[in-house]
TIFI-434351 format. One record per residue (C-alpha): x, y, z. Coordinates in steps of 0.05 Angstrom, whole numbers. Each point is the difference from the previous one (the first is absolute). Example, Ala and Ser with C-alpha at 12.3 -4.5 7.8 and 13.67 -1.06 7.14 Angstrom:
<nodes>
     c1     c2     c3
    246    -90    156
     27     69    -13
</nodes>
This chain:
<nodes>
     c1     c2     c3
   -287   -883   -220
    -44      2     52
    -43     59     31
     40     13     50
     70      0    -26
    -32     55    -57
    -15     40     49
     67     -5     42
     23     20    -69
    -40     55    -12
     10     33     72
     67     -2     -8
     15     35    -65
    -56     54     32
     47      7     56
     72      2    -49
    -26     58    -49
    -32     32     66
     66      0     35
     38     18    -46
    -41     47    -42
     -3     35     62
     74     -4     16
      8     41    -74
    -51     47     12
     40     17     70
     70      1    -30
    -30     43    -60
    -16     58     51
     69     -9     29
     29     18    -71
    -45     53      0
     26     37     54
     70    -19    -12
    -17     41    -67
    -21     57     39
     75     11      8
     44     49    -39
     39    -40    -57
     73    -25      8
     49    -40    -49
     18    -54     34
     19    -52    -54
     75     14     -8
     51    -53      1
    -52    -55    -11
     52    -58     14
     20     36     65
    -76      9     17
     -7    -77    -12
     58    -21     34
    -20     48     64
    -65    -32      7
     24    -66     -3
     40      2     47
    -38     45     54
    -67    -20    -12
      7    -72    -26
     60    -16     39
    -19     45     51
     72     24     20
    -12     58     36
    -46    -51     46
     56    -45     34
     40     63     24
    -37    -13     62
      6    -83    -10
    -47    -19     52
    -60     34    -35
     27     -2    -60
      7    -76     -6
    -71     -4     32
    -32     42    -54
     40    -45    -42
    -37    -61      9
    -65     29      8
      5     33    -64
     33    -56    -38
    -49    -49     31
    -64     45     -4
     15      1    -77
     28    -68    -16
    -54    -30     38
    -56     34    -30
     24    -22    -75
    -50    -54     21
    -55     42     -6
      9     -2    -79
    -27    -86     14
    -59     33     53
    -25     43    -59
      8    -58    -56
    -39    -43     46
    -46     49     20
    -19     13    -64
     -1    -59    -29
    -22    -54     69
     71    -39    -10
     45    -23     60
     70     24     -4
      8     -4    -76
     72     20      7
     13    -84     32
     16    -20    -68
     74     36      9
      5    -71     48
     66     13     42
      8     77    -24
    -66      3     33
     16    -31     72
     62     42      3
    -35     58     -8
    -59    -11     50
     54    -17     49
     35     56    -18
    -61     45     12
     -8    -33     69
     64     13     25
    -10     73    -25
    -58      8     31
     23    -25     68
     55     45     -1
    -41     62    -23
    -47    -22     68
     61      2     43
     21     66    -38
    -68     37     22
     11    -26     74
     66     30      4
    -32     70    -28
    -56     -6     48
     41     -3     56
     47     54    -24
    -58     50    -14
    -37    -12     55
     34    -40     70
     72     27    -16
    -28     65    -23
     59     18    -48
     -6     81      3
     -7     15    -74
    -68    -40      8
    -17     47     50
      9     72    -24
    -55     53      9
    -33    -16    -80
     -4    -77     14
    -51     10     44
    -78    -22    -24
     -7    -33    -61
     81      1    -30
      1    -42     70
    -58    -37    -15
     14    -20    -72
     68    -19     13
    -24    -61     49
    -55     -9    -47
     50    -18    -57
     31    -55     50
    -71    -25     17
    -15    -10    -76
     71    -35    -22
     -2    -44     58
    -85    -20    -10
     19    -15    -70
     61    -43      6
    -41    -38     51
    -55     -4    -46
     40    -29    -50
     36    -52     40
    -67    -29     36
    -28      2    -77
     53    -52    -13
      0    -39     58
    -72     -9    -10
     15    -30    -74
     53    -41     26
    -35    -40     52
    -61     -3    -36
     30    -34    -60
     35    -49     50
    -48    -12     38
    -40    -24    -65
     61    -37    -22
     19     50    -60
     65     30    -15
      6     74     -2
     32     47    -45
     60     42     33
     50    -11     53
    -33     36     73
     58     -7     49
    -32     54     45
    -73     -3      2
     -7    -71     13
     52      5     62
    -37     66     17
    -72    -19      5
     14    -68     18
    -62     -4     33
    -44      3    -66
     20    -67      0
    -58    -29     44
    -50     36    -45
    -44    -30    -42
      3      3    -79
    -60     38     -6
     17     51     52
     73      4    -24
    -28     25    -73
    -54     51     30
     67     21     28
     48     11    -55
    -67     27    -40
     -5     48     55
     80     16      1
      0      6    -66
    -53     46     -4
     24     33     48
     73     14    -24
    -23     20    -77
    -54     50     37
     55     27     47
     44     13    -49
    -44     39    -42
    -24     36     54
     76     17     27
     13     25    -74
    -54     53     11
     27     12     66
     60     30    -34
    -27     63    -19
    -19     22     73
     61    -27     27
     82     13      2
      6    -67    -35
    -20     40    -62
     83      3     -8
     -7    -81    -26
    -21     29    -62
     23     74      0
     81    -24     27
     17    -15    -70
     -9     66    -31
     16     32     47
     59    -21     -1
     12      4    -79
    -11     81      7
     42      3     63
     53     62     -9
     58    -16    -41
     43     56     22
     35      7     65
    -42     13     70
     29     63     17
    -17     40    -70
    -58     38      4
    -41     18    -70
      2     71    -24
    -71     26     -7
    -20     13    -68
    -43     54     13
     61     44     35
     41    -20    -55
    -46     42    -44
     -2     48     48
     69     12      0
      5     -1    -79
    -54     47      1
     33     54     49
     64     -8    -44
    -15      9    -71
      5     74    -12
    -52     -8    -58
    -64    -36     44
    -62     33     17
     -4     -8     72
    -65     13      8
    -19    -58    -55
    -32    -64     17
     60    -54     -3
    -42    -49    -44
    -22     57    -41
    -73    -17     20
    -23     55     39
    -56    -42     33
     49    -48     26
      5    -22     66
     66     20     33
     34    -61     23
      9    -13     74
     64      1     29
     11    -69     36
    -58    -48     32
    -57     29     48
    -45    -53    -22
      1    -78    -40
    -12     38    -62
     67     32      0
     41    -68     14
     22    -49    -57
    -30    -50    -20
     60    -45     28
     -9     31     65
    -72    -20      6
     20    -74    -23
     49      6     56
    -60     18     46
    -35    -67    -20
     62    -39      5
     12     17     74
      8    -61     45
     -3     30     60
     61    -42     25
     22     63     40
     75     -7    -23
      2     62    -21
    -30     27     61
     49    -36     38
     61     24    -37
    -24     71      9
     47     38     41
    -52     60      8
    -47    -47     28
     48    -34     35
      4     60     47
    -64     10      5
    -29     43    -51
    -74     -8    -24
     43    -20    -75
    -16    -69    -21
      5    -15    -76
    -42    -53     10
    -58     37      7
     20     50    -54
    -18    -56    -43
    -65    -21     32
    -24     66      4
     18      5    -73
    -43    -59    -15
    -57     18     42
     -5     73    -30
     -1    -43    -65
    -53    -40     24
    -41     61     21
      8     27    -63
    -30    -55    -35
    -54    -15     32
    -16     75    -11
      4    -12    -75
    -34    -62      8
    -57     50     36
     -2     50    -50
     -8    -36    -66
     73    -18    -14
     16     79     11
     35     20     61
    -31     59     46
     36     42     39
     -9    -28     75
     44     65     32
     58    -55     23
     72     -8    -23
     52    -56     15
     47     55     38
    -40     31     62
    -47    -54      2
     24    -59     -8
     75     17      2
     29     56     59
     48     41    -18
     37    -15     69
      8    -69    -40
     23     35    -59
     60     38     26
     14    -55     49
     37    -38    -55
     74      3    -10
      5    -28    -78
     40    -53     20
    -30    -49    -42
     -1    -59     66
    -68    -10    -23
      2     -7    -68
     68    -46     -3
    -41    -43     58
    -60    -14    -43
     -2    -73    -26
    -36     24    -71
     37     67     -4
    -54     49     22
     14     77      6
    -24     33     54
     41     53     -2
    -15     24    -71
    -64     19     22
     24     29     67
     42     49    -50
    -56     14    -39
    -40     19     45
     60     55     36
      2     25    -65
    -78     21     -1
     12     18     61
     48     50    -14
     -7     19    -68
    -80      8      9
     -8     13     70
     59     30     16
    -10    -41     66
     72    -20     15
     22    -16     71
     28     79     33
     70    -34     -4
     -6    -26    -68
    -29     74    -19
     55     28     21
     63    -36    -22
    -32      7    -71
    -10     76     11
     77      1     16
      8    -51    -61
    -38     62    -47
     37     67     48
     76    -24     15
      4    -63    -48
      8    -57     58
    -45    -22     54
     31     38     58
    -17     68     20
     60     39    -16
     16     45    -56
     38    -25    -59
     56     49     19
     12    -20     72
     11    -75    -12
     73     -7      8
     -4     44     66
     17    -64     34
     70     -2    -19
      4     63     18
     14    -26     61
     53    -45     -3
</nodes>
């Protein structure tokens, strides 16, 4: 081994356990602050769970409601991960300075090179097709008051990266192609794509042609690495997070609403003739009473804040909204990434402070959230049937009325009132419980 390929070698496996040690040490603060959520069971009905996420996530189901995107994120997704089962050879020949070790499958071998090329042609056209959708057709959900700056940004800079990678691997193996036949040597793998697509490398000389796939190559293992760190900043983060999500998605049907454990007690409480009233519920008198509802990420689930991470930004849910459909400030889209950045801003507090969090005098209602956004929503559930991975935006959009009301007793004046007739004459309208039938009174 000469000097040379050692330290090709060497520079390499620096720059694998850099990426990815630094990839884990990212995704470990993520399920730190997931864990700064309340606890929920979520691992009923197993089988169901399995056979949800299979479906939805792996088979994406919930994508190709809307066929022209959904068969586009198809193929990006299917090719983005098919194709990149060659890395496994990249980090076997990193490592160890061998040339596509995997040619000794012989035809298995071409058909799956070819098969990567055509994949990664159609994942090219794919991003095109986005592009132009996000940003010369302008599709309106693109375009909604919280997509502006970086969810803008980063959404184009996801296209950039798929598309500089595909071409990064097809020029890598047009490069080996024509270098091998221009030195008269047969080539491992079948590359129907590359060699019709960068023709031109054909009038290259051998030398140049391997300074070029060495370069591609280079290139494509670095990129890669450095898109996997890109995760954590970015709404791609839902490659990885989509699957569980999905697996603790809500079993039970959209419109029931969870009782609140803490009024349950409540209620026991007031109705056993035998209970101190005035004694702590947990028996500990230094306990901390337990808030009613969400004002802050604290108060959320742990499932909620998972949902937070797993947010796409796709806008569908947005889209399907029928209070932001006529025009209210409402988007459940941006229930979700104000979730997550609250989340974020949390962290990076505790990552501050020592791993402790200090009290920074915000919460995620008032300033991240508006109420106006809050009492906006109709519980319809548009938003979270829409979502392709079976996010909830309306769970926290509840939970966060209820502090509302229950701990700030800052209800909407209609709302205040319909429940003051709900407690005086026993239904919502103003009119006592002895006049109701005055109306046939008349007829």
């Amino acid at each position: 081994m000469d000097s040379l390929s050692y330290l090709s070698q060497m520079f390499f496996l620096i720059a694998l356990v850099c990426g990815i040690g630094f990839f884990i040490f990212n995704v470990r603060k993520v399920f730190r602050n997931i864990n700064l959520g309340r606890p929920t069971n979520r691992t009923d009905n197993p089988n169901e769970r399995w056979t949800l996420m299979t479906k939805v996530a792996l088979g994406q189901s919930k994508m190709v409601v809307r066929p022209v995107a959904g068969i586009l994120h198809i193929l990006v997704y299917a090719g983005f991960i098919i194709i990149n089962l060659e890395v496994l050879e990249i980090i076997i020949d990193g490592l160890f300075g061998t040339h596509r070790v995997f040619s000794f499958l012989g035809p298995v071998y071409d058909a799956l090179i070819g098969s990567f090329e055509v994949l990664a042609l159609l994942v090219i056209v794919a991003v095109i097709i986005f592009w132009i959708r996000r940003n010369i057709q302008k599709i309106p959900r693109f375009w909604k008051r919280e997509m502006k700056g970086w969810p803008k940004d980063d959404a184009n800079y996801i296209l950039y990266i798929e598309c500089v990678l595909m071409l990064a691997f097809l020029s890598m193996n047009a490069a080996d192609y024509y270098a091998h036949a221009n030195a008269g040597e047969d080539l491992a793998g079948s590359f129907p794509i590359s060699k019709n697509l960068f023709f031109f490398f054909n009038s290259f000389g051998t030398e140049t042609l391997h300074i070029i796939e060495r370069v591609m190559w280079w290139f494509h293992i670095l990129g890669i690495l450095f898109f996997l760190n890109y995760l954590y900043y970015s709404k791609h983060f839902h490659i990885l997070s989509a699957f569980p999500n999905v697996w603790f998605s809500k079993l039970e049907p959209k419109g029931q609403l969870n009782n609140l454990e803490s009024v349950k007690n409540e209620v026991k409480l007031m109705m056993d003739p035998n209970a101190d009233p005035f004694a702590a519920p947990s028996g500990d008198t230094t306990a901390v009473p337990e808030t009613f509802g969400a004002k802050d990420v604290f108060d959320l689930t742990k499932v909620q804040l998972l949902n937070a991470y797993s947010c796409t930004e796709c806008g569908r849910c947005t889209s399907e909204c029928p209070a932001n459909i006529t025009g209210k400030k409402l988007s459940p889209r941006k229930i979700m990434m104000d979730t997550r950045d609250r989340l974020e801003d949390v962290g990076k507090n505790i990552d501050k402070n020592d791993g402790k969090f200090v009290d920074d005098g915000k919460k995620l209602i008032g300033d991240y959230i508006q109420p106006e956004e809050i009492w906006a929503c109709t519980s319809c559930n548009a938003c979270t049937q829409a979502c392709p991975i079976n996010i909830d935006p309306l769970s926290i959009i509840i939970d966060i009325r209820r502090y509302l009301v229950m701990e700030e007793s800052a209800a909407p004046m209609e709302l205040n009132l319909m429940m003051q007739n709900v407690e005086n004459n026993g239904a919502p309208w103003q009119f006592n419980i002895a006049d109701r039938l005055n109306w046939a009174e008349s007829n």
